[in-house]
C-alpha angles and dihedrals in degrees: 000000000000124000096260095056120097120215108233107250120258140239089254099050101043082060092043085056100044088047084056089048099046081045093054087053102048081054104059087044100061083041089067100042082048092051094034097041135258112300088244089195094047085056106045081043100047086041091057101039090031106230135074097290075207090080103040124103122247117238108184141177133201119206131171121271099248088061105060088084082067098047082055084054094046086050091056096045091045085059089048097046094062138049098204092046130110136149119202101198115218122186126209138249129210137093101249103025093113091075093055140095120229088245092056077043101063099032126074105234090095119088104220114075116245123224145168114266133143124309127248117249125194125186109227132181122274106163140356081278117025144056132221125216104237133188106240102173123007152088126284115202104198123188127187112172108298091340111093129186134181111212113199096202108187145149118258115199113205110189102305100343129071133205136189116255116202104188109174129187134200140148092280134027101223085063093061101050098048083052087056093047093052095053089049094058085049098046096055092037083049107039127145081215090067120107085357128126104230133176128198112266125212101215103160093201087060146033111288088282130189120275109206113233122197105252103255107242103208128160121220095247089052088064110065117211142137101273095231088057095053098044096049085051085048097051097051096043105018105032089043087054114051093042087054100127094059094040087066101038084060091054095242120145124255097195104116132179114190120178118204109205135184148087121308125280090028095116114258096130081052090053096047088052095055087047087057089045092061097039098081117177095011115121114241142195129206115197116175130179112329083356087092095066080087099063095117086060097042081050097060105048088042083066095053102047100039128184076078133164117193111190113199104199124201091002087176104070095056070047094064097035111108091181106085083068156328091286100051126222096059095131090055098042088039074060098041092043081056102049084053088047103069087063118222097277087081119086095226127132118204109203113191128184132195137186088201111049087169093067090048106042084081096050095040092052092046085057110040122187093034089099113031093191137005123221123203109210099188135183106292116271122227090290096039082060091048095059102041098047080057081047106055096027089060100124091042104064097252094125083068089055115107113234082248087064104040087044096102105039079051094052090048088060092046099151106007132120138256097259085048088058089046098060091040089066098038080057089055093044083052095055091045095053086045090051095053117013092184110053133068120289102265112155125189144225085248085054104047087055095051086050090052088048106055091038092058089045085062094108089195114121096197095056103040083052095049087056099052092259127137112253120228118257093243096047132094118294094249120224125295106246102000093117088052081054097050091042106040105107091203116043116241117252095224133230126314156116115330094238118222100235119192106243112266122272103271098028089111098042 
């Protein structure tokens, strides 16, 4: 070989080059942690798992914001279940970590130094009453035993919306997942959701999240109804539930659909309070209006937290609604397609109540199985009058009235609804008060029917339709939708976007 030939590098050399390279690089590297500070949270972290937390994989989970209250609980329950487990909890310090992954967090390619500081606490509802501390950014340092994970939890806003992030690292991957998987059984056996009454909240600075309502406490003779027609509702939603164990042993379906039908102000909404007043410990949700546009959600989490009632108030007018499409009716099939969904294996009642059976009866027969019965609750008959007129005249003496004195107050409400006798008898309360302003409020059958009869010579439409009564053929057309307004128990959440929700935590589990 001359002088001006190269040998062609070998093997070995060419990994002896690339070790000094790699070398060269592990070097600059610690020059700039050196010149830049000790990543404080790498090290707490790599000094509790017990590796570099820089070369561990990410394994992360979103949830929606109103359940981070349940991944709290499944925290605390994660602790309890075990008697070599403990967590230590460590916050973060630096002025941009919050847009930052964990990952970017324990690594050094960021330009800010990370340290350990307090971590950031949030109160979040746990009830219609109380409040839960919940962790909402900070680290969580988990032992079991000899297995050790460190759990960034921490709030990810997405345009106008935000969700909670869990991102959890450990020597293997496998560990953290099953870590993940655990806290999301728990969180869904656990769950603060669980035996509540929710509705579907609006807040524009998080995902449609869950509003706690107070469980209505109604007797049955507070609700007035024909007794064939309660105890047909009863049968279908109570009876079924409460027999529910032998139900399944003997293989039968607990999927239900029932439909409450009928004019405004006849008390479905009333109805629907005294089932949920029954139905103790069963989970219920309440979608109202454009509220249902969040069925798929309401579904999922039915499912999860069975046994579930999800109650679909004022269906008709999604039903009436052209503006979801070209075809018209997308919004209501998009409900019905849902309630078929779940499958009948899963012990949830859907309970849906219309003002306008007549814009439903098509849908409903294109899409059998969804309602297994439909319930008429109609204006009250003679004896229905009777009994509500001694209801809501309680304080005023009326329950001592014979049927001969309250007749023709009866026969002046002929065909009106319950809200219409109640403000017949809230008139009467008003002039008797009017007549003696000293003694105690007793109003009379003479002055019920002068009460009936003044409010059906108001000649106004708009007010006889707000109330649940009939308007003349020569008034004023009253306002679409106005009696829907007056008799919805739970307020409708109006139009807007379909938000794309992370699935709840335990969907996938």
């Amino acid at each position: 070989m001359s002088s001006s030939e190269v040998a062609a590098p070998t093997g070995d050399d060419l990994r002896r080059l690339a070790t000094s390279l790699i070398q060269l690089i592990e070097s600059a590297r610690q020059l700039a942690l050196a010149e830049r500070g000790t990543n404080e949270l790498a090290a707490r972290v790599e000094e509790h798992v017990g590796v570099a937390p820089q070369d561990l994989p990410v394994v992360s989970q979103s949830i929606p914001m109103y359940q981070l209250v349940d991944v709290q609980v499944a925290i605390e329950r994660w602790v309890e279940d075990g008697a070599r487990r403990s967590t230590d909890v460590v916050g973060v310090r630096g002025g941009q970590r919050r847009s930052h992954t964990f990952g970017e967090l324990l690594g050094t390619g960021h330009t800010f130094r990370v340290g350990i500081g307090p971590p950031d606490y949030v109160d979040v509802p746990d009830s219609p009453d109380t409040t839960r501390t919940c962790i909402q950014f900070g680290v969580l340092l988990m032992a079991d035993g000899d297995e050790r994970w460190a759990m960034l939890i921490r709030i990810e806003d997405r345009g106008p919306f935000q969700q909670a992030v869990l991102e959890v690292v450990s020597k293997e991957k496998a560990g953290s997942q099953n870590l993940l998987a655990e806290l999301r059984r728990l969180a869904v056996l656990h769950s603060v959701l669980r035996g509540q009454v929710l509705a579907l909240s609006r807040g524009e600075g998080e995902y449609g999240g869950f509003q706690f309502l107070r469980r209505p406490t109604l007797r049955r003779e507070e609700l007035v109804l024909p007794e064939a027609t309660l105890s047909q509702i009863e049968d279908h939603v109570v009876s079924v539930a409460h027999h529910r164990e032998r139900l399944l042993a003997a293989r039968q379906h607990l999927k239900r659909g029932v439909l409450l039908y009928g004019p405004p102000g006849t008390g479905k909404t009333h109805t629907v309070r005294y089932l949920l007043s029954q139905l103790t410990g069963v989970t219920a949700f309440v979608l109202s209006g454009q509220g249902l546009r969040h069925i798929g959600h309401a579904c999922s989490l039915a499912r999860l937290l069975e046994p579930s009632l999800v109650v679909l108030e004022d269906v008709d007018l999604i039903a009436a609604d052209r503006s979801f499409g070209p075809m018209g009716n997308t919004l209501l099939f998009e409900v019905l397609n849902q309630i078929d969904g779940l499958g009948e294996d899963v012990d949830v009642t859907f309970l849906l109540t219309t003002n306008r059976v007549d814009i439903l009866e098509r849908a409903l027969s294109e899409r059998p199985g969804r309602v297994d019965v439909a319930v008429e609750i109609a204006v009250p008959d003679t004896e229905g009058r009777l009994r509500l007129f001694r209801l809501y005249g309680r304080g005023l003496g009326v329950a001592g009235l014979s049927d001969d004195d309250l007749a023709p107050a009866s026969r002046a409400t002929e065909g009106r609804t319950a809200t219409y006798i109640r403000e017949v008898v809230r008139r009467a309360a008003l002039a008797a008060a009017l007549e003696d302003g000293t003694a105690a409020l007793r109003v009379t059958g003479q002055t019920l029917e002068r009460a009936a009869t003044t409010l059906l010579a108001d000649r106004s439409a708009l007010t006889r339709s707000l109330l649940g009564g009939p308007v003349e053929p020569d008034a004023e057309p009253p306002i679409q939708g106005a009696p829907a307004i007056v008799s919805r128990m739970w307020s409708g959440f109006g139009p807007g976007k379909v938000r794309q929700e992370p699935p709840p935590f335990g969907a996938e589990g």
